[in-house]
C-alpha positions in Angstrom: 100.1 94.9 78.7 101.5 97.8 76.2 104.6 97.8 79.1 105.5 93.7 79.2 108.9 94.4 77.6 110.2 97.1 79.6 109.0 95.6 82.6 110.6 92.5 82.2 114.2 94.4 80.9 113.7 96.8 84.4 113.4 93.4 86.6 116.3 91.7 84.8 119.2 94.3 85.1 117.8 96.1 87.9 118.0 92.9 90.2 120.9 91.5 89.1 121.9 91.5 92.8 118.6 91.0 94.8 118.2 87.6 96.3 115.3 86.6 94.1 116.0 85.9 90.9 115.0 89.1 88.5 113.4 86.4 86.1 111.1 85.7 89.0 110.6 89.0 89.9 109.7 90.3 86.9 107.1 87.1 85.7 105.4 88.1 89.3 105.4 91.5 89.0 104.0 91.4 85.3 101.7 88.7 86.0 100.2 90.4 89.1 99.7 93.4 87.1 98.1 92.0 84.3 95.8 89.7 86.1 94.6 93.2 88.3 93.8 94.9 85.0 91.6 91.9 83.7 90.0 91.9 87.0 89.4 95.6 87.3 87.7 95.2 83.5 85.6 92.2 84.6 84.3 93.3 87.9 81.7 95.5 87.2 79.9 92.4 85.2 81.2 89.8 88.2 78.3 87.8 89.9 79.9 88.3 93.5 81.3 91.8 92.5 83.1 92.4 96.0 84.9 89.2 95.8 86.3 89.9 92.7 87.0 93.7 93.4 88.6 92.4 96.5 90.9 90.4 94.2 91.8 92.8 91.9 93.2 95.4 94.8 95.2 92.7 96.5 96.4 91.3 92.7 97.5 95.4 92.2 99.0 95.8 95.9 101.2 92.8 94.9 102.1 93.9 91.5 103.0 97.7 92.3 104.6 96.2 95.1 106.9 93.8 93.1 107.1 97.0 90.6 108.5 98.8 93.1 111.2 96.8 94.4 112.7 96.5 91.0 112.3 100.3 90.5 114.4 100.8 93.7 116.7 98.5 92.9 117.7 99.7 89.0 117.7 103.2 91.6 120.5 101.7 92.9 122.3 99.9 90.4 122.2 103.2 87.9 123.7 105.0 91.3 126.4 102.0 91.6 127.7 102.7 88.1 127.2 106.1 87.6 129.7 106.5 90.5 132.2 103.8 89.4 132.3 105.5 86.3 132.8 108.6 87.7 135.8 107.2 89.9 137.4 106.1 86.4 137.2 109.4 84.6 140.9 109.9 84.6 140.9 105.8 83.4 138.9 106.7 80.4 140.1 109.5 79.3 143.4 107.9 78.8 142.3 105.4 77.2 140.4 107.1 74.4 143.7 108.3 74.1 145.1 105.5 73.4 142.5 104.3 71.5 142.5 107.1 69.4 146.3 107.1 68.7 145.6 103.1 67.8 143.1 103.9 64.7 144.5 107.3 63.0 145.9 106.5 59.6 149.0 104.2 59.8 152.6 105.6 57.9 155.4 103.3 57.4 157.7 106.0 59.3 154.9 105.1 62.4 156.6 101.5 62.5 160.1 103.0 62.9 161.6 102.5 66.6 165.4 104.2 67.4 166.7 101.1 68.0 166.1 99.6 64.4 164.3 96.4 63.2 164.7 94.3 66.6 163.5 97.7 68.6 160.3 97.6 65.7 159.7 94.1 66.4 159.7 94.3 69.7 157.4 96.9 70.0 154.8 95.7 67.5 154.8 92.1 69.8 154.2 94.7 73.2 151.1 96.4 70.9 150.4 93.5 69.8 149.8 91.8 73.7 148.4 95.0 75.4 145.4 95.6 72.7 143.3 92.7 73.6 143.4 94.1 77.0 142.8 97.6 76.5 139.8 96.5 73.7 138.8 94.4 76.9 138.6 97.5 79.3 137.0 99.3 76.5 134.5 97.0 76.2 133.7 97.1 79.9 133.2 101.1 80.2 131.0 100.6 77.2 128.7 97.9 78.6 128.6 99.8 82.1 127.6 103.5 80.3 125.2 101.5 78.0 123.6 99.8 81.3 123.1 103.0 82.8 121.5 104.7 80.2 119.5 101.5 79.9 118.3 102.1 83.8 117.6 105.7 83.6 115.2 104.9 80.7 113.4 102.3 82.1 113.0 103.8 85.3 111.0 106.2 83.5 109.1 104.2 81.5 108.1 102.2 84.6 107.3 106.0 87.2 105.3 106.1 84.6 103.2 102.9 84.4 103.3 102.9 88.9 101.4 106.4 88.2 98.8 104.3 86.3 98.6 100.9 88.3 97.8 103.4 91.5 94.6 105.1 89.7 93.8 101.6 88.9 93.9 100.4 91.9 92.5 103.4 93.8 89.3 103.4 91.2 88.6 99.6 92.4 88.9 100.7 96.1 86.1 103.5 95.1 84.1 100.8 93.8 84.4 98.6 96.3 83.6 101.1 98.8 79.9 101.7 96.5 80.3 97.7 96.2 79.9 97.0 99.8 77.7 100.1 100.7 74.9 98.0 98.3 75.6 94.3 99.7 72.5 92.9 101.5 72.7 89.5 101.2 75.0 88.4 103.9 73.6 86.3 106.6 72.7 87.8 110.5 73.7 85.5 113.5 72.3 88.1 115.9 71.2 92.1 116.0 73.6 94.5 118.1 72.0 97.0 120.7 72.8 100.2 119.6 72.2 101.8 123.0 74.0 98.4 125.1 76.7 99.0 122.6 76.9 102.7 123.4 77.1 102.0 127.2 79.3 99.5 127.1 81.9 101.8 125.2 81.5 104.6 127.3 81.9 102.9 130.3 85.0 100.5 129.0 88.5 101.9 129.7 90.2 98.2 128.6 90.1 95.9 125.4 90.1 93.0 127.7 86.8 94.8 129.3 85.0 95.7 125.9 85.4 92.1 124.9 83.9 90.4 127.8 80.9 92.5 127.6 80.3 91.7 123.7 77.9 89.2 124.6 75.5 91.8 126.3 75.3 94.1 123.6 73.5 91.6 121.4 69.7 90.5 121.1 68.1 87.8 118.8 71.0 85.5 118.6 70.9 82.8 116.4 73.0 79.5 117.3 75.6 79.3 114.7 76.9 76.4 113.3 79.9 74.7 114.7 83.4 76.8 113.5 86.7 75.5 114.0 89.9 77.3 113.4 91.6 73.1 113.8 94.1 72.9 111.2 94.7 76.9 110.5 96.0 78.2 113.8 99.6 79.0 112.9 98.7 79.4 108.6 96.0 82.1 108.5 97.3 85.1 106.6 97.6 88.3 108.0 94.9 90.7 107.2 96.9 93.1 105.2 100.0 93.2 103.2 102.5 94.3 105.1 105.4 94.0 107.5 105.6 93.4 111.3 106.9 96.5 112.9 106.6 95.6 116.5 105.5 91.9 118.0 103.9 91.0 121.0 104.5 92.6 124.4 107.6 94.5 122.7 107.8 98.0 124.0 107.3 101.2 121.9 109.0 104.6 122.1 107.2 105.1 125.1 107.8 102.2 126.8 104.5 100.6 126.1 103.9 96.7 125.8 100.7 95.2 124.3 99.3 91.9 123.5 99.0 92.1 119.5 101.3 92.6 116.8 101.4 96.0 114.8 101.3 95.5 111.0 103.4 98.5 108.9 101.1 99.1 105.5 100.8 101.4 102.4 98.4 103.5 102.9 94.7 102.8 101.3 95.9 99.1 101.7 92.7 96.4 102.0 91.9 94.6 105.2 90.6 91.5 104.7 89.2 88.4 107.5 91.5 86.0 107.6 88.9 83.2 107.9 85.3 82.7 108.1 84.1 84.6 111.3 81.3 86.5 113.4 81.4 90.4 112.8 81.4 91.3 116.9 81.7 95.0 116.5 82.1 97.6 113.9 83.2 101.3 114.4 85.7 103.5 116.8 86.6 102.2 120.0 89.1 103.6 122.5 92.4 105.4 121.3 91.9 102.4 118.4 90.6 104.3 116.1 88.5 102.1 114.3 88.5 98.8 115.5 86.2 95.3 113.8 86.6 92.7 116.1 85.9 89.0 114.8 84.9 86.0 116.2 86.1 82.6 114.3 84.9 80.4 116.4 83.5 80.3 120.2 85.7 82.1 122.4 87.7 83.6 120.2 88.0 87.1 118.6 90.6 88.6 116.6 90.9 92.4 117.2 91.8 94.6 114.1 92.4 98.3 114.8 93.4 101.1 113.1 91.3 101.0 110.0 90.5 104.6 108.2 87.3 102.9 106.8 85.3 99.9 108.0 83.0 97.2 106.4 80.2 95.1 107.6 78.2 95.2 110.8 78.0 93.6 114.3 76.0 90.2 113.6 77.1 89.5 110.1 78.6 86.7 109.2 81.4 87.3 106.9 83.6 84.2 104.7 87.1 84.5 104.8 88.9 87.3 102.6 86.1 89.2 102.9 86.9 92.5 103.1 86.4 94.6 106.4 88.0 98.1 106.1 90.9 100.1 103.8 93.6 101.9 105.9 94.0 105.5 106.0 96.8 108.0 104.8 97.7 109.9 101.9 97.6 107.8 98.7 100.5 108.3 96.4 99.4 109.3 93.3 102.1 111.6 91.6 105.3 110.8 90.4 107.2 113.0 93.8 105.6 109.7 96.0 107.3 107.5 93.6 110.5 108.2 94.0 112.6 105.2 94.3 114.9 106.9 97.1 111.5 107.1 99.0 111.1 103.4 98.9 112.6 101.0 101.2 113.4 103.6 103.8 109.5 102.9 105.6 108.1 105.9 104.7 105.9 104.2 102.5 104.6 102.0 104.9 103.3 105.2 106.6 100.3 103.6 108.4 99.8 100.7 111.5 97.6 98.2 111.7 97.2 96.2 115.0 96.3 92.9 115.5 95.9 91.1 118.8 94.1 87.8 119.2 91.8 86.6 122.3 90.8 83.5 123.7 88.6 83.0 126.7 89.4 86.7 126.8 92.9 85.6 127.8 95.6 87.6 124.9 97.4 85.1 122.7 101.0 85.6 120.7 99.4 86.4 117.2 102.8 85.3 115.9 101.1 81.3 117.0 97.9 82.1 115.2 99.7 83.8 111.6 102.6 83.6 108.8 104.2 86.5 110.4 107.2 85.6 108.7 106.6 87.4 105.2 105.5 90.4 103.6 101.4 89.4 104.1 
């Protein structure tokens, strides 16, 4: 990439204090990035072309994401020594006085002292102990003044490459929009009624009771072959990157408890199937909003609200990471949503995602099914 060197410079003074090392930080970030370009190039020539656009949105999320931390972070560093300088004005001043008086032209009447030779000699051995350290604290201000200067360039320099990772990335989710519009060759387990299907939501007023009346909606079924979560509950990945904003049967602002987990994103973020399932249902449902609702094995669906955009329909069967939706909200794509200040306060991760997880139609802790623990 034209931006490697900057990048890498950004990440290693920036997050000189994050917990990561900004080494790390910056090979991941650069690495993400770059691979998300070379997918974005080779897509449109890929054999499975949704696969790989797929790939190349989740390899930008985690880039700009990584980008983004060590933007906020140099934010704060630059503000750390802008004010420490500031706090030391009197400091410096004085001592480019000093400094100053140290390197004017020397005269021999300069070394004179009142109290004669030993009064001289003394002096010069006092100059001569207190330069080092006043060269030292020079030396210091310099490095912190040349380190902010340093951030405020790069900080730049890297607004400026975010601006253009986010038209990347929002190009692929155009394509992969056209992408899945044109796939036809995923397999059908069973057809969906449309008019069962428009009965059954109309008379539902629960989750719990739209779920147990999926299996009347459908015609046609073919028996599917046997699919077992063994080994995976507890390791699937969450279906978008994200963070956990409120876990099962925690209360909101209003005082309500549910069964699932809701998911802070980015907005535009992909939604992927965690593993190989059944598309049940496809479309709004509710006060969901939209709502897919998996099935990964017999008796079990995973129910995924709160998509802007959906993917598939009911009866397909999808592999896992397959993509099934993008979330909604306005995404950034000027240098004002950049702003580093903006970042790390959750305003970024403007939109929800809920996740809840049934089996025999009894709700199960997703936190048991999913690495809930990290940013997904």
């Amino acid at each position: 990439m034209r931006t490697l060197t900057f990048i890498f410079a950004l990440f290693w003074v920036g997050a000189a204090h994050a917990q990561s090392s900004p080494a790390e930080q910056a090979r991941d970030a650069v690495a993400a990035l770059e691979r998300a370009s070379a997918m974005l190039d080779d897509a449109g020539g890929a054999r499975d072309r949704v696969r790989a656009l797929t790939e190349t949105i989740q390899a930008f999320e985690t880039g700009l994401g990584a980008m983004r931390a060590g933007l906020r972070q140099a934010a704060i560093s630059e503000s750390q020594l802008t004010a420490k300088l500031q706090s030391r004005d009197g400091e410096v001043a004085e001592l480019l006085g000093v400094l100053q008086s140290m390197g004017g032209t020397v005269s021999p009447v300069t070394f004179l002292h009142p109290d004669g030779p030993m009064g001289t000699a003394r002096a010069g051995m006092l100059l001569a102990e207190l330069t080092p350290a006043l060269n030292k604290r020079a030396d210091a201000l310099r490095h912190d003044l040349e380190n902010v200067q340093l951030l405020r360039s790069l900080q730049a320099d890297a607004a400026k490459r975010l601006q253009e990772g986010l038209t990347e990335v929002q190009l692929a989710r155009t394509e992969l929009n056209q992408a899945m519009a044109n796939r036809t060759d995923l397999p059908m387990r069973f057809t969906a009624d449309p008019v069962r299907t428009g009965i059954l939501i109309a008379s539902t007023e629960t989750l719990g009771g739209f779920a147990s009346g999926l299996s009347e909606i459908i015609s046609d079924e073919i028996e599917p072959a046997p699919v077992t979560l063994e080994g995976q509950i507890g390791e699937l990945r969450l279906p978008a990157q994200g963070l956990i904003l409120r876990r099962a049967q925690e209360a909101d602002a209003a005082g309500v408890k549910r069964p699932g987990i809701i998911l802070a994103t980015r907005p535009g973020a992909i939604v992927t199937t965690p593993t190989a399932a059944t598309i049940r249902y496809a479309g709004p449902l509710l006060d969901f909003g939209n709502v897919v609702i998996l099935e990964p094995q017999a008796d079990t669906l995973f129910v995924i609200a709160g998509l802007d955009v959906v993917y598939g329909e009911a009866g397909q069967v999808i592999a896992g990471g397959t993509p099934i939706g993008l979330m909604g909200g306005a995404v950034a794509t000027n240098g004002a949503e950049l702003s580093p200040l903006r970042e790390g306060t959750g305003t970024e991760r403007s939109e929800t995602l809920y996740i809840e997880v049934r089996e025999q139609n009894i709700p199960q802790d997703p936190s048991e099914w999913f690495r809930t623990g990290e940013d997904g």
